[in-house]
N, C-alpha and C positions, 0 to 999 in steps of 0.2 A: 504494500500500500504506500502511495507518495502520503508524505508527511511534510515534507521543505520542499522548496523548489529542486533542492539539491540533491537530496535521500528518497529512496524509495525503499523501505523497511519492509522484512520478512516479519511476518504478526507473531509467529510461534517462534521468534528465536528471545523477543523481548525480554529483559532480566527484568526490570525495575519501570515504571514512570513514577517522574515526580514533577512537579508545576508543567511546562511546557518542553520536558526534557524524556526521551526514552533514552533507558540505561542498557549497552551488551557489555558486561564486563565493566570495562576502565572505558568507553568509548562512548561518549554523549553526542545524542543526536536532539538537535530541537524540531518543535513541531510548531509548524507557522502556523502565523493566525487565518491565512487563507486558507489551511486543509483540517485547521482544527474542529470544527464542526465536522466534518466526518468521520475523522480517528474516532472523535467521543462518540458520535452515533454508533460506529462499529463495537466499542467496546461496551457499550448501555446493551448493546442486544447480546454480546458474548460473553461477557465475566458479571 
């Protein structure tokens, strides 16, 4: 799933989120405000 302009994130590898940030390991990826509304809808319907 695109999250940044820049990232496109594997959903099942995600360690951690926190504020506007998904965690793998030591490797922070942010989540723009442009695709954040669908991240959260994605994870409101799956976790």
């Amino acid at each position: 799933m695109r999250v940044h302009r820049s990232f496109i994130v594997n959903l099942d590898r995600i360690d951690t989120i926190e504020r506007s940030r998904i965690i793998f390991g030591k490797t922070y990826i942010p989540v723009s405000d442009q695709y954040k509304d669908k991240f959260q809808e994605y994870l409101d319907k799956n976790f």
